[in-house]
C-alpha positions as CSV (number, residue, x, y, z in Angstrom):
1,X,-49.5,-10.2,-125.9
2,X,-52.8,-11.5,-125.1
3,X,-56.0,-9.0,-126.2
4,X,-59.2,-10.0,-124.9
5,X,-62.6,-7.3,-124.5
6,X,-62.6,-8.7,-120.7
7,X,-61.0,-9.5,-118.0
8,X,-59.1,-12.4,-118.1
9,X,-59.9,-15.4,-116.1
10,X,-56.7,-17.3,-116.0
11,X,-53.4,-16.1,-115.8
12,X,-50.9,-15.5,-118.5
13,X,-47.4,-16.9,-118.8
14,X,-44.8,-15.0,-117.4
15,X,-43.3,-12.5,-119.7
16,X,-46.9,-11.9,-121.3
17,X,-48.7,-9.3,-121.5
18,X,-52.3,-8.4,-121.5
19,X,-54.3,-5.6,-123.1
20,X,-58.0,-5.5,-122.3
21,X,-59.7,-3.8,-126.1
22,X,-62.3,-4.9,-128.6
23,X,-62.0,-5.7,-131.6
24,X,-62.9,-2.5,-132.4
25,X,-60.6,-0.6,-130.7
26,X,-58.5,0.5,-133.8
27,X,-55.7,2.6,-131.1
28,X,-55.0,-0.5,-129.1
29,X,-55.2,-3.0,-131.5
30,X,-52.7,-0.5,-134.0
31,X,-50.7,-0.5,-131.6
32,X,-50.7,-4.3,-130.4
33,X,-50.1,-5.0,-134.1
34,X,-47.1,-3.3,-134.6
35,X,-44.8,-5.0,-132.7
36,X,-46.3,-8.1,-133.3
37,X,-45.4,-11.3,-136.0
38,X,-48.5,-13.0,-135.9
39,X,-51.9,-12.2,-134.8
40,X,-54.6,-15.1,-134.1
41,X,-57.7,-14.0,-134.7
42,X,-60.4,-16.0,-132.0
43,X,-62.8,-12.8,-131.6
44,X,-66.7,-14.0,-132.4
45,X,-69.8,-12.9,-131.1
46,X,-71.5,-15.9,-132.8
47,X,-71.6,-19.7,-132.8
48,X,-72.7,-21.6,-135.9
49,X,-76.2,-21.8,-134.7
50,X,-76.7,-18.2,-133.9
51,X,-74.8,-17.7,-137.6
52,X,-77.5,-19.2,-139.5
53,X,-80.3,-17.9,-137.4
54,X,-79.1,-14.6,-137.3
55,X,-77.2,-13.5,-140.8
56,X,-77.0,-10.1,-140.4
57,X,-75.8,-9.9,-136.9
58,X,-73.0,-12.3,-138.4
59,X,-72.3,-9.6,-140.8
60,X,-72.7,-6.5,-138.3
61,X,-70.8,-7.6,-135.5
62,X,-68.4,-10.2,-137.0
63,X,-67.5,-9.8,-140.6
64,X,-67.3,-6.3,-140.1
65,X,-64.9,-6.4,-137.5
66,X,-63.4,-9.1,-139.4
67,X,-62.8,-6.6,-142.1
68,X,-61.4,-3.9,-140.0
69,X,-58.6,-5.5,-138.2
70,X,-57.6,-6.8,-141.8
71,X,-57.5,-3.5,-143.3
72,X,-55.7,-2.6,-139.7
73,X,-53.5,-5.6,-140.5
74,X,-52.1,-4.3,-144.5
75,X,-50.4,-1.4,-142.6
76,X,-48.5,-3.7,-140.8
77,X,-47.0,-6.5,-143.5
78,X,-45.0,-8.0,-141.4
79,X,-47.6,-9.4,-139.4
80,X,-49.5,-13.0,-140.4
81,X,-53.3,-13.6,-139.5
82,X,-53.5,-16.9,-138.3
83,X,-57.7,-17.2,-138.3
84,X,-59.7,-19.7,-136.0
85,X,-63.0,-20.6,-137.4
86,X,-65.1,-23.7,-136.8
């Protein structure tokens, strides 16, 4: 299952499935999460330059979220966080 907050511009293998949500989208992503075995976690508003010139958006819109889907995540222990950072 692919989740991406728009629409995707390339297809998806067959047997995938997309779900078009935020990262704050707590009903979708529950749900995406419990039947999944491993989430990857690509979802940034930010690049490194932005980061450093803007530390509070960092927090606000990406740490926060950050936070969320982990909290989202210990309801569902059988699912890993595999997290993507530069």
């Amino acid at each position: 299952t692919a989740v991406s907050r728009g629409p995707l511009s390339t297809s998806l293998p067959e047997g995938a499935r997309y779900v078009e949500a935020t990262i704050d989208d707590s009903a979708a992503l529950e749900s995406v999460l419990n039947e999944a075995d491993f989430a990857i976690h690509l979802a940034w508003d930010t690049t490194p330059g932005t980061s450093q010139a803007q530390p509070v958006m960092e927090v606000s819109t990406n740490l926060m979220a950050s936070a969320r889907l982990i909290e989202m995540m210990q309801r569902q222990p059988a699912c890993r966080l595999v997290f993507v950072s530069s």
